[in-house]
Backbone as CSV, one residue per row, in Angstrom:
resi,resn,N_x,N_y,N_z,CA_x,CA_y,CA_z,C_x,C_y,C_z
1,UNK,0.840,-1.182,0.000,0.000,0.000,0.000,0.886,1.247,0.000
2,UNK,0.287,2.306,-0.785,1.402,3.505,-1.039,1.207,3.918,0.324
3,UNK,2.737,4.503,0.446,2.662,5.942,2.064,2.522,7.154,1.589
4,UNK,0.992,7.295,1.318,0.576,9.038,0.773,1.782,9.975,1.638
5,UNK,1.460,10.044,2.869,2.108,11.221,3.846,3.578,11.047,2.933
6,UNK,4.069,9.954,2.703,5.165,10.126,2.671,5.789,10.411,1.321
7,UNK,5.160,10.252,0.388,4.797,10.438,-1.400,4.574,12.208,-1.344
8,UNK,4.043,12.586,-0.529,3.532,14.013,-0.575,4.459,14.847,-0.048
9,UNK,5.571,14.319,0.912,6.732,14.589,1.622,7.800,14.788,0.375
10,UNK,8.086,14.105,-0.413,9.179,13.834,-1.525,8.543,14.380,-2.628
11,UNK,7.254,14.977,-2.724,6.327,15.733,-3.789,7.026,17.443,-3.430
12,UNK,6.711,17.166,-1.758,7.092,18.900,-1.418,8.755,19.166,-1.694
13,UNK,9.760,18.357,-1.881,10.989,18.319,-2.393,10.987,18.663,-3.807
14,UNK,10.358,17.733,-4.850,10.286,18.419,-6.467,9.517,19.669,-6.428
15,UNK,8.602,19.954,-5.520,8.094,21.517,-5.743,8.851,22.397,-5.227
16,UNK,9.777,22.212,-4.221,11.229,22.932,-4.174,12.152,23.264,-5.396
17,UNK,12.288,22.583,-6.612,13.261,22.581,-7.559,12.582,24.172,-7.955
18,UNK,13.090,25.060,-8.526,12.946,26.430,-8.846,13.046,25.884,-10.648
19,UNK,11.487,26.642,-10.672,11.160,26.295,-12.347,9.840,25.097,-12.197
20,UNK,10.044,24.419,-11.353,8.966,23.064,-11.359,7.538,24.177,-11.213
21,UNK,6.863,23.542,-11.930,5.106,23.714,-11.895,4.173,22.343,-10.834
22,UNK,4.028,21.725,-11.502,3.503,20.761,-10.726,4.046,19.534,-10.781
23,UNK,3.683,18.473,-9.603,4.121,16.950,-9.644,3.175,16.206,-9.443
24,UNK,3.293,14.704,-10.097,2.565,14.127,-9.934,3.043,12.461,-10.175
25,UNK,2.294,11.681,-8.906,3.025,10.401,-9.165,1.500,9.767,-9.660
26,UNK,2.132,8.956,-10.651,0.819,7.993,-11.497,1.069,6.717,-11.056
27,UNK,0.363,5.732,-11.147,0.427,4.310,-11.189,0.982,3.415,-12.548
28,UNK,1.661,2.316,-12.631,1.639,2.344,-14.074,0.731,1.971,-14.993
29,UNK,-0.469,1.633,-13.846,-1.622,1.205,-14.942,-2.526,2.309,-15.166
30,UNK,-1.736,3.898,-14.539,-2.323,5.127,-15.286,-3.613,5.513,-14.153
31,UNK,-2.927,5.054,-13.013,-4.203,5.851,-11.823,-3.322,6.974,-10.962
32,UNK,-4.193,7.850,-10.602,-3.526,8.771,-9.517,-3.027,8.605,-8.006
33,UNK,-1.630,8.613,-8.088,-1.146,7.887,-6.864,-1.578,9.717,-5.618
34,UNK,-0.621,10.606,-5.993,-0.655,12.072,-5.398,0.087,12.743,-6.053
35,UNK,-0.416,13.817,-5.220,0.529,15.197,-6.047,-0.636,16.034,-7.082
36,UNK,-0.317,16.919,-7.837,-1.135,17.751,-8.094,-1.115,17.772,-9.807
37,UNK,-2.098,18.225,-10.629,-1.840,18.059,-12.334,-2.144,19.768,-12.389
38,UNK,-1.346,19.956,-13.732,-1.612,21.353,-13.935,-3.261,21.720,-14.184
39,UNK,-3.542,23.054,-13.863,-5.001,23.568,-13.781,-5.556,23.420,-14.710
40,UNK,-7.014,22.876,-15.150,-8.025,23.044,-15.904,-7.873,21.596,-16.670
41,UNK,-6.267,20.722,-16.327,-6.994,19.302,-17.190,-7.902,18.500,-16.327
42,UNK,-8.205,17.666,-17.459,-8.974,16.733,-16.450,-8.121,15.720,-15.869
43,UNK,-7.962,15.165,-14.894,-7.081,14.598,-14.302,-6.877,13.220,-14.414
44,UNK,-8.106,12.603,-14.980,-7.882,11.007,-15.271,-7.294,10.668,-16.650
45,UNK,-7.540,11.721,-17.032,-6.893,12.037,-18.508,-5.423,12.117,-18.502
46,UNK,-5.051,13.265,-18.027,-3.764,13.420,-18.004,-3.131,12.251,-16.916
47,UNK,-2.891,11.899,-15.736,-2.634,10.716,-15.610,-2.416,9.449,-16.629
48,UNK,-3.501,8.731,-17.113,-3.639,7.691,-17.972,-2.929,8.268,-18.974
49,UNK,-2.759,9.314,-19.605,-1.947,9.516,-20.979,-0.627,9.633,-20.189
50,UNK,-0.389,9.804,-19.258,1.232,10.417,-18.810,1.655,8.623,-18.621
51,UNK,1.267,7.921,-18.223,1.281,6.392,-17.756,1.736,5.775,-19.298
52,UNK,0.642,5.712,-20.041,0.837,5.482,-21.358,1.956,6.157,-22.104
53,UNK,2.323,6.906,-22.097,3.375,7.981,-23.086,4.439,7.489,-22.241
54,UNK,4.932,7.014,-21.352,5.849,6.938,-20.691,6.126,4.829,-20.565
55,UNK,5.333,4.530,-20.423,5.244,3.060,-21.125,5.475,2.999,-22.667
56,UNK,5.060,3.842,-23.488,5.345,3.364,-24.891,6.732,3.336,-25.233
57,UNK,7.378,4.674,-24.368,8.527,4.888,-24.781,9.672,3.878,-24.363
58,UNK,9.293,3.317,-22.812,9.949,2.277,-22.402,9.850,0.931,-23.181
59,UNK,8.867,0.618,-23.962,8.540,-0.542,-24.979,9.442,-0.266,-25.876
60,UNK,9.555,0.925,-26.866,10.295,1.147,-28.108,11.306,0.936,-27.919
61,UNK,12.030,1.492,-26.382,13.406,1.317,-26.335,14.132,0.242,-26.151
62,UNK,12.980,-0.361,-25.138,13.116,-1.749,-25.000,13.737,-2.648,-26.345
63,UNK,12.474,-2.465,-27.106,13.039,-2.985,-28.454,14.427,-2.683,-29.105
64,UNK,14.962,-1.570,-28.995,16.422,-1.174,-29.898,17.663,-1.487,-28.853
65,UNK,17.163,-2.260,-27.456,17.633,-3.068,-26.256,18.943,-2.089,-26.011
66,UNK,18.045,-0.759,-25.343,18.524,0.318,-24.428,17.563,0.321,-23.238
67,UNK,17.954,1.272,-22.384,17.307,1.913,-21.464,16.793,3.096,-21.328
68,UNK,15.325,3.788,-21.387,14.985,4.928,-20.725,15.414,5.778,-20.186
69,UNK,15.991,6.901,-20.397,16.101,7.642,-19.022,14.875,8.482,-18.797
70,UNK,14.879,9.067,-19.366,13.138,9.950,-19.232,12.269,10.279,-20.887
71,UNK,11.321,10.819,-20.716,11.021,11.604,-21.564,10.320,12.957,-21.674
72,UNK,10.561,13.919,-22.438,10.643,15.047,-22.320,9.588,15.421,-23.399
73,UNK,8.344,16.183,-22.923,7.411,16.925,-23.779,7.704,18.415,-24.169
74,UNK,8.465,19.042,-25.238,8.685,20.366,-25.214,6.884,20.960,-25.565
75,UNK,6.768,22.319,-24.217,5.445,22.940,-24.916,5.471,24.357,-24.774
76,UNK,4.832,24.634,-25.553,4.704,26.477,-25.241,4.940,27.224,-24.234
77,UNK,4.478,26.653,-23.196,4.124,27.157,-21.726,5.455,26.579,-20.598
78,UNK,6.357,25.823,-21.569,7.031,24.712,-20.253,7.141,24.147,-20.971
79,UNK,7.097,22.489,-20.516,8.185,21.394,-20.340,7.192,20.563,-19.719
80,UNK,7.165,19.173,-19.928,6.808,17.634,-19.253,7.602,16.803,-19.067
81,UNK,8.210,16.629,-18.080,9.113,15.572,-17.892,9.051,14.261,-16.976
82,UNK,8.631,13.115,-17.860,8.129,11.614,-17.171,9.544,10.887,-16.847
83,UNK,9.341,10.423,-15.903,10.198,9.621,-15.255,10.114,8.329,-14.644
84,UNK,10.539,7.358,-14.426,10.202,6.180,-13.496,10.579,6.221,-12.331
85,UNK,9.634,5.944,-11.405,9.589,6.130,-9.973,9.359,4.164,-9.268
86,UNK,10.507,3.539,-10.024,9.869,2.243,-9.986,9.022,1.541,-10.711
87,UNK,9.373,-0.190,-10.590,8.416,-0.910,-11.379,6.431,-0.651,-11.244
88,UNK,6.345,0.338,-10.176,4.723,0.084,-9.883,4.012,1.621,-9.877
89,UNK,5.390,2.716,-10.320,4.834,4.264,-10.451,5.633,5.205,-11.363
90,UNK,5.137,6.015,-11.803,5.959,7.177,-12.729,5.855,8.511,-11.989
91,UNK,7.094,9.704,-12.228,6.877,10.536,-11.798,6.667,11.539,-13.028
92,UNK,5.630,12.670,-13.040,5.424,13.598,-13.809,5.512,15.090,-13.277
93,UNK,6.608,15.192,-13.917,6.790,17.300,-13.415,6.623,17.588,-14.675
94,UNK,5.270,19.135,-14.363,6.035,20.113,-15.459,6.677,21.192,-14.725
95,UNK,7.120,21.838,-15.937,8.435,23.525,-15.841,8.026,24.312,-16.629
96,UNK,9.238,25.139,-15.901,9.339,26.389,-17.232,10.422,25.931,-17.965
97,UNK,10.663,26.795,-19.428,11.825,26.439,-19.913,13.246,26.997,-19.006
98,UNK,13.767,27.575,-18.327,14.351,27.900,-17.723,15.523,26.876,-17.204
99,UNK,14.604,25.675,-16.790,15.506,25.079,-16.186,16.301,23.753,-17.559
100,UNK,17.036,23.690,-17.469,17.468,22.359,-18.521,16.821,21.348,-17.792
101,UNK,16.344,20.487,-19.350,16.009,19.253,-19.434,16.418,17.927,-18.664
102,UNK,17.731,17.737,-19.152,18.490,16.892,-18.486,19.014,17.193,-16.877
103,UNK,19.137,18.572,-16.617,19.244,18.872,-14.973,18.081,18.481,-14.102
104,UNK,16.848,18.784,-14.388,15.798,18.349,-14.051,15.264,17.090,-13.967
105,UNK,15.916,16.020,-15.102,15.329,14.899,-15.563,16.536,14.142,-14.375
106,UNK,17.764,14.684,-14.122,18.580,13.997,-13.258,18.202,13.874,-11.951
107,UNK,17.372,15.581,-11.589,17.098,15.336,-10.019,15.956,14.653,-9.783
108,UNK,15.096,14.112,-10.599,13.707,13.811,-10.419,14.292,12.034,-10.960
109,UNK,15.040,11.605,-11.221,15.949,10.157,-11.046,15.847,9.763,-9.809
110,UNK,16.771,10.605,-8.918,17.127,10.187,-7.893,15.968,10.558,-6.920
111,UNK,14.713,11.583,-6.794,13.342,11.626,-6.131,12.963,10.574,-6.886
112,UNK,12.820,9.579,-7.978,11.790,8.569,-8.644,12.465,7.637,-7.528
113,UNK,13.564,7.440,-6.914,14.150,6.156,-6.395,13.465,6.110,-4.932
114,UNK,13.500,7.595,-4.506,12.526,7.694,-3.131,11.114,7.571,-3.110
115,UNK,10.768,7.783,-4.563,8.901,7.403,-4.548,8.982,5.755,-4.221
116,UNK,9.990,5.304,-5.450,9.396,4.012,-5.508,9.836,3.311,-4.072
117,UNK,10.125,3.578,-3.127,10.612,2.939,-2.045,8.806,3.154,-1.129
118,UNK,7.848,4.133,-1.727,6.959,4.091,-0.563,5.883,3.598,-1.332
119,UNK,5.987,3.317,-2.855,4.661,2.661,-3.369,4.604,1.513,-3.533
């Protein structure tokens, strides 16, 4: 069973990173573990597509028999950056452009290793 208190504890750490918008940990079968989605989506939506988009990419790569490190949505407004938080959760931040990709995608590595220890 997930430790919300404690998922929401390591949530208030990525909302520390300067540039982060929101976080959010998904399930990998695309349910809402915690944490917050940016304003006005619908939330089962964005979840289940962040789950999915982040599984496909781990399949493809799978196939060319590499490894994942993240993946990165460039958008108008910011940045999406999915991550694995473990075999049983993903982590989803967005940003501003401000911060680099790969700086961001590194510190939210090593927070995915502390999610997956409480889900």
């Amino acid at each position: 069973m997930p430790e919300y208190l404690a998922i929401e504890k390591i949530l208030d750490e990525v909302r520390s990173i300067q540039s982060v918008y929101e976080a959010t940990v998904v399930s990998r079968s695309g349910m809402h573990i915690a944490g917050d989605s940016p304003r006005g989506v619908h939330l089962e939506t964005y979840v289940a597509m962040s789950a999915i988009l982040l599984g496909a990419a781990e399949t493809a790569t799978a196939e060319m028999k590499d490894k994942l490190l993240y993946v990165s949505v460039e958008l108008n407004r910011g940045k999406m950056v999915l991550t694995s938080a473990g075999s049983r959760a993903l982590l989803v931040v967005t940003s501003s452009h401000e911060i680099q990709t790969s700086d961001l995608a590194n510190q939210l590595r090593v927070i995915g290793e502390k999610i997956a220890k409480n889900v």
